[in-house]
C-alpha positions as CSV (number, residue, x, y, z in Angstrom):
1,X,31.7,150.0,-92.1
2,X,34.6,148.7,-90.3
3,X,34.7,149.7,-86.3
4,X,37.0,148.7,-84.1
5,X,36.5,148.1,-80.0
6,X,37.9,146.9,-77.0
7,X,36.6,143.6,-75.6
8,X,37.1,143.1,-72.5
9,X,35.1,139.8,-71.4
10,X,33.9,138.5,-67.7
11,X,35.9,140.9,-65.6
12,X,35.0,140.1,-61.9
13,X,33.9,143.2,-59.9
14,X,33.6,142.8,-55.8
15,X,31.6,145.1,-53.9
16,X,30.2,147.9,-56.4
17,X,27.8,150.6,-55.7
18,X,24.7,148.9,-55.9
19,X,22.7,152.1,-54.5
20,X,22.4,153.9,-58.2
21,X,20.4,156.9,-57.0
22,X,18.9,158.1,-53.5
23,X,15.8,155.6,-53.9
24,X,17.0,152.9,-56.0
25,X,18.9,149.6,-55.0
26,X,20.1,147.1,-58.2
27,X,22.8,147.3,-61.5
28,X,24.9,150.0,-61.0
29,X,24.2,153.2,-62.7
30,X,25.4,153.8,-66.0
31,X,27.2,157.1,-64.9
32,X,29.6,154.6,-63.1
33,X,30.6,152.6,-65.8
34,X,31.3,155.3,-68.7
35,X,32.6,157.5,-65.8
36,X,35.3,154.3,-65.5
37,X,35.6,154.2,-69.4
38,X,36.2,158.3,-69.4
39,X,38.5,157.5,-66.5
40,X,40.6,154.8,-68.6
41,X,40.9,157.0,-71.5
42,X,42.3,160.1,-69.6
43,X,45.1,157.4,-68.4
44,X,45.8,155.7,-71.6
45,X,45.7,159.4,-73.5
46,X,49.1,160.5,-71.1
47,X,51.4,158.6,-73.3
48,X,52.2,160.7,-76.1
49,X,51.6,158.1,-78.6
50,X,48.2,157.2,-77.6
51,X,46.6,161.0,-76.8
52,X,44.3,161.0,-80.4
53,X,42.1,157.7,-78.7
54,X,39.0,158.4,-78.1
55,X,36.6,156.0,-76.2
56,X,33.4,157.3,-77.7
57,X,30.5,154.8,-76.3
58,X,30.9,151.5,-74.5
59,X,28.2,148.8,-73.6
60,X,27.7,146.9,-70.4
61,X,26.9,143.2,-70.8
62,X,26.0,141.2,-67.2
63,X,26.7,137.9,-66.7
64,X,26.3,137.6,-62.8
65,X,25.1,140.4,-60.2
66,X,24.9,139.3,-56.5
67,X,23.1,141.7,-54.5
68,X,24.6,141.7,-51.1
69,X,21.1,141.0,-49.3
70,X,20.0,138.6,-46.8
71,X,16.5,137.4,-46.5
72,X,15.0,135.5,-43.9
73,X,12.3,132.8,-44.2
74,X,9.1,134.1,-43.5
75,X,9.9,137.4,-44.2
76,X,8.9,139.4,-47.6
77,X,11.6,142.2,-47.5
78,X,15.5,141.5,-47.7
79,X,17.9,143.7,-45.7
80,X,21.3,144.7,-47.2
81,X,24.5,142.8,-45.4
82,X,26.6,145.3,-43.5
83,X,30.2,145.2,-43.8
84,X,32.2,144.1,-40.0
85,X,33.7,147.1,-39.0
86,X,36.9,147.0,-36.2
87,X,35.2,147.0,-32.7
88,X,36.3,150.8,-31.4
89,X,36.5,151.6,-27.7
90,X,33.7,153.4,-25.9
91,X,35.0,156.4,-24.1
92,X,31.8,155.9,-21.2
93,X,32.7,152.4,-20.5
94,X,36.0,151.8,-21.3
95,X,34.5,148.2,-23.2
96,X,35.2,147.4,-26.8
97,X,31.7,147.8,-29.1
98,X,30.7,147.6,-32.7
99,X,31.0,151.3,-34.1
100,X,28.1,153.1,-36.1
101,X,27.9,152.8,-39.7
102,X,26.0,153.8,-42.7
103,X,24.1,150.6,-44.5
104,X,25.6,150.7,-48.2
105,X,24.1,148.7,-50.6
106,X,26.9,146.1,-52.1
107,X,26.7,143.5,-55.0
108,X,29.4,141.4,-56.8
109,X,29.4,141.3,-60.2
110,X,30.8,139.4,-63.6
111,X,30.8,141.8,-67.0
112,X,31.9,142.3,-70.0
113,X,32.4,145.8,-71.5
114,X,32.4,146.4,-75.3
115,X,34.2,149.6,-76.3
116,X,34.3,151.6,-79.2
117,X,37.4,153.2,-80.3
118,X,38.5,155.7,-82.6
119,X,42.1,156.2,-84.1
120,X,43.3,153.3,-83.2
121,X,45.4,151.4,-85.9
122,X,48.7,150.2,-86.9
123,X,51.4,149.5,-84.0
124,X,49.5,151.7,-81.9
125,X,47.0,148.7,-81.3
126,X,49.7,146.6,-79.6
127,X,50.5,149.6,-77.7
128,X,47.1,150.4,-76.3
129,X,46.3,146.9,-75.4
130,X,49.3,146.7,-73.2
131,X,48.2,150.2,-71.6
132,X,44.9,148.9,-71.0
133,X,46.7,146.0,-69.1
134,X,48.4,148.5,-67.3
135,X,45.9,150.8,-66.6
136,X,42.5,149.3,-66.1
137,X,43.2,147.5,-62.9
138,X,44.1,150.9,-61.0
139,X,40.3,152.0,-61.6
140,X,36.9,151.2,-59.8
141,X,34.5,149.7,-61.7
142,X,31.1,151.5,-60.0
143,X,33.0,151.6,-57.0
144,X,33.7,148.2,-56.7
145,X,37.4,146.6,-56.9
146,X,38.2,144.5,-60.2
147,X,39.3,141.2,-59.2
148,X,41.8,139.2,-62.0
149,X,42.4,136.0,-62.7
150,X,45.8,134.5,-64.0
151,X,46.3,135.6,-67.5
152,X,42.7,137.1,-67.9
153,X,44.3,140.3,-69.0
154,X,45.4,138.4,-72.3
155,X,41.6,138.1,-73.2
156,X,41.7,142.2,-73.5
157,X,41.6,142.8,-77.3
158,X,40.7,145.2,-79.6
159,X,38.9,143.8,-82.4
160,X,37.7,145.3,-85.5
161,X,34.2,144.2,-86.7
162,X,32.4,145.0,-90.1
163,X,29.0,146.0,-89.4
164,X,27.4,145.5,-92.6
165,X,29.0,142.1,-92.4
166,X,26.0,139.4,-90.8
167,X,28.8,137.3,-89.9
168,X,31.2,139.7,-88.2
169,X,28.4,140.7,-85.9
170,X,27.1,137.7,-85.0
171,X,30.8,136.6,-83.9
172,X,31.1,139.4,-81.9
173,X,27.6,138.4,-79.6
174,X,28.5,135.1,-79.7
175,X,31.5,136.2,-77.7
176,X,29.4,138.4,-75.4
177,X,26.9,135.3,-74.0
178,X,26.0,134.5,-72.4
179,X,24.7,137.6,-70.9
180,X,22.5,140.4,-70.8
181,X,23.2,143.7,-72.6
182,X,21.1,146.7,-70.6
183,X,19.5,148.9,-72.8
184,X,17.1,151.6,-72.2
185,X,13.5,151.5,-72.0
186,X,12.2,154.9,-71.3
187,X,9.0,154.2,-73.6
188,X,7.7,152.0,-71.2
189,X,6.8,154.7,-68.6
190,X,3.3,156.0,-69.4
191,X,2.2,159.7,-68.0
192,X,-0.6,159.8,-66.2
193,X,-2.8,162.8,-64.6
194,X,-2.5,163.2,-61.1
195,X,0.6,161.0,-61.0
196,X,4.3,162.1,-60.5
197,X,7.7,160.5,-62.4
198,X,8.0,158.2,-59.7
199,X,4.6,157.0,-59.7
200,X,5.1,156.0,-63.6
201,X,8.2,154.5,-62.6
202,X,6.4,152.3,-59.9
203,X,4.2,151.4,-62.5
204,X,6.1,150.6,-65.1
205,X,8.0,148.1,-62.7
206,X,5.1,146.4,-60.6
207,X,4.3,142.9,-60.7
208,X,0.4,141.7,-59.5
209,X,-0.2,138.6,-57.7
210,X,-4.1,137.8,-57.6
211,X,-5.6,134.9,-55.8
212,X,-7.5,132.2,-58.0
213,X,-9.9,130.5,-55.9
214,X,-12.4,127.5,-57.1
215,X,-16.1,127.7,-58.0
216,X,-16.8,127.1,-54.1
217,X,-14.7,130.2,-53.5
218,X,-11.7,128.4,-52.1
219,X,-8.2,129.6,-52.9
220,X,-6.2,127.4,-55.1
221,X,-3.1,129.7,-56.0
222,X,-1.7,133.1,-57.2
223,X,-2.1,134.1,-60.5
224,X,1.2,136.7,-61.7
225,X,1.0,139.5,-64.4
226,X,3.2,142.5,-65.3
227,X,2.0,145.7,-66.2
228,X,4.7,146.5,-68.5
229,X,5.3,144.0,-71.5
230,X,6.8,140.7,-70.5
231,X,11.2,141.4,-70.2
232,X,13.9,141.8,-67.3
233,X,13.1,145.2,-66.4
234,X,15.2,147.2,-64.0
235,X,15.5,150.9,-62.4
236,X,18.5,152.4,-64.1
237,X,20.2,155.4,-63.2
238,X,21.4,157.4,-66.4
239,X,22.2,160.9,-65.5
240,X,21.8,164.0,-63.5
241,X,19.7,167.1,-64.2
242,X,21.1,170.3,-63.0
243,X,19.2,172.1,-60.0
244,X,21.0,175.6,-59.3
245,X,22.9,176.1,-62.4
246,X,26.8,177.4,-62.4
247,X,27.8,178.6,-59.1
248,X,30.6,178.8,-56.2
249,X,30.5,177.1,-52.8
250,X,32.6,177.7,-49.9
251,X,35.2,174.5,-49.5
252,X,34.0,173.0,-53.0
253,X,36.3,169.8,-54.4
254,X,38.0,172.4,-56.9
255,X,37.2,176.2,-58.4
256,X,39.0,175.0,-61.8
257,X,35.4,173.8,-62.5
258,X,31.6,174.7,-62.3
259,X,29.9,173.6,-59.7
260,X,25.9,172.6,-59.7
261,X,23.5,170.9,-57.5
262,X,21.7,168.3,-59.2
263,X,19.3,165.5,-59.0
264,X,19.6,161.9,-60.5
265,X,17.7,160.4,-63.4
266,X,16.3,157.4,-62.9
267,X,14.5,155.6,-65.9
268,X,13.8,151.6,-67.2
269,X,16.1,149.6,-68.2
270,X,16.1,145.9,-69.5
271,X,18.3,143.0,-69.5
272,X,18.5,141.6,-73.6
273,X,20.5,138.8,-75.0
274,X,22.7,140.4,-77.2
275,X,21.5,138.0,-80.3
276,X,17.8,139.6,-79.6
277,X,19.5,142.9,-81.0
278,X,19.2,143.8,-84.5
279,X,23.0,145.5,-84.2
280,X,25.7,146.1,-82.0
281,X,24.9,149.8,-81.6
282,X,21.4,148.9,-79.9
283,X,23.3,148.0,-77.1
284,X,26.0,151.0,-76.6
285,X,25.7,153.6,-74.5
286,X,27.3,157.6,-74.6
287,X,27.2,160.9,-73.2
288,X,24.6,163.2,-74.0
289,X,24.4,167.0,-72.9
290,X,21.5,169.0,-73.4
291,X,22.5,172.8,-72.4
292,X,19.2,174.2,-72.4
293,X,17.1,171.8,-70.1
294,X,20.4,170.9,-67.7
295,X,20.2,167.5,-68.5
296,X,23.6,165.6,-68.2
297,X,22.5,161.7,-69.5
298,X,23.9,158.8,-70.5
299,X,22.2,158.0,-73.4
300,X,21.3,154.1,-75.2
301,X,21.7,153.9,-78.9
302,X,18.3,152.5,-79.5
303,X,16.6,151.8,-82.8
304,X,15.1,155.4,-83.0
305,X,18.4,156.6,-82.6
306,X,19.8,154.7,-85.3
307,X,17.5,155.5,-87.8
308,X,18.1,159.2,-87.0
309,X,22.1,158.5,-87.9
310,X,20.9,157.0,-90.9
């Protein structure tokens, strides 16, 4: 089967949200980055010609991510790099001081996003890709501001790939390293009695360091394990779950629209070379909506949900 997507290789983001839920600090959550692919489509389907696109599921392959963190020698913890705010003027002495601020959590980042796109054929193609050109740089990407490069907007394609074809797909990763696709790894977090979701989190993350020390008891090193199996795991943000159900607030951003208190979803994720996937879908990502528990995800196309579409 023949599907068609837009590549759009090592676009350079500065300053994204690097704070992906309320307790988490890392990648950006996957909310922001189909939130910017829902966002691009919404632009690109306002030109008459263009309204039947549809950008059904995308994937998110890093090639760099810079926490903004500094960490001093000696110390174990790093602290997050503030951002120089104008000196303000103090009303009780008259002196120019450095004004209060929140600490955000900042990183810089290089990605590639893989799209895939539905009725898109014919002269529309050349059409689209120009409106993508157009378009895409207005947006932030997790909050962050997309930096280009002369004539990196050129490199924005849509290409079609047959997936039944060995060759076709192994082009297309080819194109994507190097880099690490993020996929989901919700298996890895094992319930426990007595512990909570965040506890299994934890867990499912930790790293041991345990001292090896000689026959005469003297300490000769650290020895490191991980709990989970060996991989670049990361705490990913994927969704919210709603708290209060549909309701009506005073001053709310718009009454055209529910409103609902929620909570974020926070689960594992791991960093995979895209050639260490079996097919292109393992690594794409779309909405999920699941009425009756109030869960609003962003769901991974993993292998158990392949098998299920086949």
């Amino acid at each position: 089967m023949i599907t068609k997507y837009l590549m759009i290789p090592h676009l350079q983001i500065q300053n994204a949200n690097a704070a992906s839920s309320p307790y988490t600090v890392g990648f950006p959550a996957m909310t922001a980055w189909l939130g910017m692919v829902h966002a691009l489509q919404r632009r690109i389907q306002c030109r008459e010609e263009l309204k039947k696109i549809s950008m059904t599921r995308a994937a998110v392959i890093c090639h760099t991510c810079d926490l903004q963190v500094f960490h001093d020698e000696g110390n174990f913890y790093s602290s997050l790099i503030g951002t120089a705010n104008p000196l303000k003027k103090s009303r009780k002495t008259g002196e120019f001081e450095r004004p209060p601020f929140v600490e955000e959590a900042r990183c810089h980042l290089e990605v590639s996003l893989l799209v895939e796109l539905e009725e898109v054929s014919g002269s529309i193609e050349q059409i689209f890709e120009e409106t993508v050109r157009q378009e895409l740089p207005r947006l932030k990407a997790a909050g962050g501001d997309i930096v280009l490069r002369h004539g990196e907007q050129q490199d924005w394609r849509v290409i079609a790939v047959d997936n039944d074809e060995e060759k076709d797909v192994r082009r297309l990763k080819a194109r994507l390293m190097p880099g690490y696709a993020i996929i989901e790894r919700q298996d890895l977090l094992r319930h426990e009695e007595g512990k909570d979701a965040l506890d299994c989190l934890l867990n499912a993350m930790q790293v041991q360091y345990t001292a090896n020390r000689d026959a005469d008891g003297n300490f000769t090193g650290w020895q490191r394990t991980k709990v989970s199996a060996n991989g670049w795991l990361v705490p990913l943000a994927v969704g919210f779950r709603d708290l209060s159900g549909s309701l009506q607030v005073k001053e709310q951003r718009s009454y055209e629209y529910e409103h609902h208190f929620v909570e974020p979803l926070v689960t594992v994720g791991e960093f995979v070379m895209p050639y260490r996937l079996a097919s292109i879908q393992e690594m794409m990502w779309e909405y999920d909506y699941d009425e009756a528990d109030g869960l609003y995800l962003c769901r991974n196309m993993g292998e158990k949900d392949l098998r299920g579409e086949e």
